[in-house]
C-alpha positions in Angstrom: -131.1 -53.8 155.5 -128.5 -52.5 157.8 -129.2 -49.3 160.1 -127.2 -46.4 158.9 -124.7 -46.6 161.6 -124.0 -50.4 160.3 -123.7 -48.9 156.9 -121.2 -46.3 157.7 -119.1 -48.4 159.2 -119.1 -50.9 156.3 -118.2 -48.1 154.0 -115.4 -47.0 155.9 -113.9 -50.7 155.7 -114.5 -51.0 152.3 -112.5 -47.2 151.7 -110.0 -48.4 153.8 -109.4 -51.5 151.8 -109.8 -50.3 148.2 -106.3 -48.7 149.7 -105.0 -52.1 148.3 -105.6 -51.0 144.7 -103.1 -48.3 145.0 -100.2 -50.3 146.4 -97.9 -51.5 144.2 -96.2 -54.7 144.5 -92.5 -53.8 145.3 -90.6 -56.9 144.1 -91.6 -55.7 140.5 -91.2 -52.3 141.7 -87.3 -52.9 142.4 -86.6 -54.7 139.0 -87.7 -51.6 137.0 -91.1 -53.2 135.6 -93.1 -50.4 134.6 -97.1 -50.4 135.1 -96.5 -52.7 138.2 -99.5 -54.4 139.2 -101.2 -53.7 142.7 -101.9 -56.0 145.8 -105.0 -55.8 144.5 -104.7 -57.2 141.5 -102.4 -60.1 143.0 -105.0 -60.8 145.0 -107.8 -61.0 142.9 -105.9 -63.5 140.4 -105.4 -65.3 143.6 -109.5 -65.6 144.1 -109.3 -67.3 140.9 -106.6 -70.0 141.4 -108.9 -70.6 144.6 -112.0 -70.7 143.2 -110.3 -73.1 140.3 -107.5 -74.9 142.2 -109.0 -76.1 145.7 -109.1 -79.5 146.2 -112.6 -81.2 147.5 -110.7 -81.9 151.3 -110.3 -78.0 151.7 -112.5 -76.0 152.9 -112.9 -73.4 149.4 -114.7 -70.8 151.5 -112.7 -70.3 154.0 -109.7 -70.3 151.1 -111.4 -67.4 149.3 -111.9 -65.6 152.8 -108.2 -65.9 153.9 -107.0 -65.0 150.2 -109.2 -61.9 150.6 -107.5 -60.8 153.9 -104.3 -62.2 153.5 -102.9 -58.8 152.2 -105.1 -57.0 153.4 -102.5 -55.3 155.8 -100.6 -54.1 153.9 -103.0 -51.3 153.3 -101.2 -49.3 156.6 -97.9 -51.0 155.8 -97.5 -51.0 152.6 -95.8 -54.3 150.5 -92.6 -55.5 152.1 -90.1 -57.6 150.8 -89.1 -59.9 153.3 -87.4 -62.6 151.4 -85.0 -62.7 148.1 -85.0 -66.1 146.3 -84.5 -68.7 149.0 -83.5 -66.3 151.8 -85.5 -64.4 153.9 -83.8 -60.7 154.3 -85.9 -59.1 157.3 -88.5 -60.4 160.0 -91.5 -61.5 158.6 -92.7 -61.3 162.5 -92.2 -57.2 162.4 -94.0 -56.8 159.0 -96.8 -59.8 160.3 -97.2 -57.9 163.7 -98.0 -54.4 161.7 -100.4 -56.1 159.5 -102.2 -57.2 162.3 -102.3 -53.9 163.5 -103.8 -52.3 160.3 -106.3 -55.1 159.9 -107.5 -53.9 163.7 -107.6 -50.9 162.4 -109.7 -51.4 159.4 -112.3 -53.9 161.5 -112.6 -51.4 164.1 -115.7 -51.7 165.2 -117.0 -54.3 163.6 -118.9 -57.6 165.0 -116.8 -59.9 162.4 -113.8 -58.3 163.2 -112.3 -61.3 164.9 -113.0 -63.6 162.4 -111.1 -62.2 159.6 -107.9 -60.9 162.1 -108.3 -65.1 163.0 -107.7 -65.9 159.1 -104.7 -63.3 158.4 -103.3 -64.9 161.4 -104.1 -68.4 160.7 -102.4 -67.8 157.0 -98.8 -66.1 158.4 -98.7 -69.6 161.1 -98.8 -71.5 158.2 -100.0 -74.3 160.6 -103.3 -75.0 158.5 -104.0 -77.3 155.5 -105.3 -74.2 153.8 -103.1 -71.4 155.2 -100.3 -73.7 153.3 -102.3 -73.9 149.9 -103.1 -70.3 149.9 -99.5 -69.8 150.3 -98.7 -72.2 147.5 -101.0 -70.1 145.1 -99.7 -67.2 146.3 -96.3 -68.0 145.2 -97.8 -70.0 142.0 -99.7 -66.2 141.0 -96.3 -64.4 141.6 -94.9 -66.8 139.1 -97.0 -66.3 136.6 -97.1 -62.7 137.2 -93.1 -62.8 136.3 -93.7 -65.0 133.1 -95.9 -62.2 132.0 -93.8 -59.4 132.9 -90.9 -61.7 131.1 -93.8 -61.7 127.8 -93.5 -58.1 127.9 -90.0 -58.0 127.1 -87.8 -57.7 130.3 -85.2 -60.2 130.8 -85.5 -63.3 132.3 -82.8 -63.4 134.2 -84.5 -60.3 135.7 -87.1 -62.6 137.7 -84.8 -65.4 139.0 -85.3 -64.5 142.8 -89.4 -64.8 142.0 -88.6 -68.2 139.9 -86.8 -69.4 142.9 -88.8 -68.3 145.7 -91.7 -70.5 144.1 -90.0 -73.0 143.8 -88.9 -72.8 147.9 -92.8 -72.9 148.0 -94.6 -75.1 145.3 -91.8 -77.9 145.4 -93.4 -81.4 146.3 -96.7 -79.8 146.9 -100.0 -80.1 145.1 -99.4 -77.1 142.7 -96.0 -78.5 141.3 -97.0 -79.2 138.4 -98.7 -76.0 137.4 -95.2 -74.7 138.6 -93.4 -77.0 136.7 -95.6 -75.9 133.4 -95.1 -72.2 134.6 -91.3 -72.8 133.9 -91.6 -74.9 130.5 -93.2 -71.4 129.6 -90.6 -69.2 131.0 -87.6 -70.7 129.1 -89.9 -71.0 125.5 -90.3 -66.9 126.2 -86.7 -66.7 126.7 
C-alpha cells in the first residue's frame, strides 16, 4: 500500500479529473441539445470502442491510456471547438498548449507524470499509428453520439457539421465502415 503522502496526492488527481464529469461537450451545447453529455461520458464510450475496435498490430493498452488522457485537459480549459465540419475555426496549437498546461497541473507531483503528458502529446501530433486510431474513434463516438441525439428528436440537419467532420476523419481508414453504417442509420431516423 501507498504511504499517505502517495495517497493524497493520488486523490488530489483523481478530484481534479472527475472535473471531466461536469464539462459539457460544447458542440451539442451550441445546437440547443438539452441534457448534453459530459467529456466524461465521451470518453468513457471511447474506452469501449478501444477495448472492442483495436486491431492485433496496435498496442490496446497504450490506446486505452491515451483515450483516458486524451481529454483530460480540458478539465482547466474547458471543451473548445476548434473545427466546424471540414474547417478548422481557431488554433488547435492554443487550445493543445493549455491542455498541456492543465495536465501538468493535475500530475503535479507525481512520478508518472511524464508518461501520461507523453500520450496527450503523442495523440494531438497525430504522428502515431495509435494517436491516429484513437482519433478515428473519437470522431466515430461523436458520430454516434449525434445519431442518438438525432433518435431523440432533433433534426438532422442539426448535426451535419458532426456528420462531416467524421467523415474528414474516418474516410479510407479502418473505421469506415462502422462510419458508413453510422450514416445508413442516420438517414432511416430521418
Amino acid at each position: 500500500m501507498k504511504n499517505k503522502t502517495e495517497i493524497q496526492g493520488l486523490v488530489e488527481i483523481f478530484k481534479k479529473a472527475g472535473v471531466l464529469k461536469e464539462v459539457k461537450r460544447t458542440g451539442w451545447i451550441l445546437k440547443g441539445v438539452e441534457e448534453v453529455e459530459s467529456v466524461a461520458d465521451h470518453t468513457w464510450r471511447m474506452e469501449l470502442f478501444v477495448l472492442l475496435l483495436t486491431p492485433p498490430s496496435l498496442d490496446r493498452s497504450k490506446l486505452l491510456e491515451m483515450c483516458v488522457v486524451h481529454d483530460l485537459g480540458e478539465t482547466g480549459v474547458g471543451d473548445i471547438k476548434w473545427e466546424t465540419g471540414k474547417k478548422i475555426i481557431s488554433s488547435p496549437k492554443i487550445k493543445h498548449k493549455d491542455e498541456m498546461q492543465t495536465m501538468r497541473d493535475i500530475f503535479n507531483g507525481y512520478e508518472k507524470a511524464d508518461k501520461y503528458i507523453s500520450l496527450l502529446q503523442e495523440f494531438n501530433e497525430q504522428k502515431t499509428p495509435e494517436a491516429q486510431f484513437l482519433k478515428q474513434i473519437d470522431k466515430l463516438e461523436m458520430a454516434l453520439q449525434a445519431l442518438e441525439y438525432q433518435q431523440k428528436g432533433y433534426p438532422s440537419v442539426q448535426f451535419d457539421e458532426f456528420w462531416e467532420n467524421a467523415e474528414k476523419y474516418l474516410q479510407r481508414k479502418s473505421l469506415e465502415p462502422i462510419f458508413r453504417y453510422l450514416q445508413e442509420l442516420r438517414k432511416k431516423s430521418s
